[in-house]
C-alpha positions as CSV (number, residue, x, y, z in Angstrom):
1,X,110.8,79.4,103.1
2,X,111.2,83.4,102.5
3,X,114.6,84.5,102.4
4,X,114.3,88.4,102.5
5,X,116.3,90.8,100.9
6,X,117.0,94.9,101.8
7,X,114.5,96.6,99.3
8,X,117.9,98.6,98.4
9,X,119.5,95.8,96.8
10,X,116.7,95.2,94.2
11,X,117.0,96.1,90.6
12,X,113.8,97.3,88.2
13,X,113.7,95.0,85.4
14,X,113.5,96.8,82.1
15,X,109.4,97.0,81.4
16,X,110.6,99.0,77.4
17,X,111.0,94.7,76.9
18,X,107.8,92.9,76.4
19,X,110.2,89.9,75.8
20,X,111.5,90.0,79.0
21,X,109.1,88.5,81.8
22,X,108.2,90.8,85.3
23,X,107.7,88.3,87.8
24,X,106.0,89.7,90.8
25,X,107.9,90.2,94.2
26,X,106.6,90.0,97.9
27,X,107.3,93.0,99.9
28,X,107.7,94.1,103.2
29,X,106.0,97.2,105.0
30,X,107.3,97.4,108.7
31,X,104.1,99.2,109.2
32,X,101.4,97.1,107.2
33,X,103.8,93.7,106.7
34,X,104.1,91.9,103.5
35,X,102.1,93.3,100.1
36,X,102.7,91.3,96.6
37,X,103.3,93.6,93.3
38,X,105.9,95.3,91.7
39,X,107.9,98.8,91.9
40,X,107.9,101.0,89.0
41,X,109.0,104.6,89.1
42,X,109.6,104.4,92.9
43,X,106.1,103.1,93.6
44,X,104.8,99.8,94.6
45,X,101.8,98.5,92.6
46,X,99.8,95.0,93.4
47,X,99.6,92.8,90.4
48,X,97.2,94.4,88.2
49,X,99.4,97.8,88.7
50,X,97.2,99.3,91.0
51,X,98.9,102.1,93.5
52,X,99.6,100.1,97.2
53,X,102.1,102.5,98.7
54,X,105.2,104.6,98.7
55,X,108.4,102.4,98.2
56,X,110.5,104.2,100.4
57,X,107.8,102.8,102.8
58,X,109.1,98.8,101.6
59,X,112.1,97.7,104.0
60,X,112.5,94.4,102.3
61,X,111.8,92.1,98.9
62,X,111.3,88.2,98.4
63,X,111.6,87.2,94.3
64,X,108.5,84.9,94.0
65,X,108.4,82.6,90.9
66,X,104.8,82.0,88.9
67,X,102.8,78.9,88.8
68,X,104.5,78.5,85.5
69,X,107.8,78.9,86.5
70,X,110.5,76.2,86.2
């Protein structure tokens, strides 16, 4: 089950890290609905860092955990 979180509560990992992990987050576009990526520099990118949209167009977040993940 998603449990949804306002987009103004999430925190930008630190990318200057390599040791630190970015695991992707699902998104939520009131217009478009959910999109999976990250936000860097105020913009949300799918998983390959490709441009999907504005943030300040992203209402709400979901952490998702990798295949790999414990």
């Amino acid at each position: 089950m998603i449990t949804w979180q306002p987009i103004a509560d999430y925190r930008e990992p630190n990318y200057d890290k390599p040791a630190e992990p970015v695991a992707p987050v699902l998104f939520w576009r009131p217009a478009k609905g959910a999109t999976f990526g990250f936000i860097r520099d105020g913009e949300l990118f799918n998983s390959a860092w490709i441009y999907v949209s504005d943030s300040n167009k992203v209402s709400h977040f979901c952490a998702v955990n990798g295949p790999d993940a414990p």
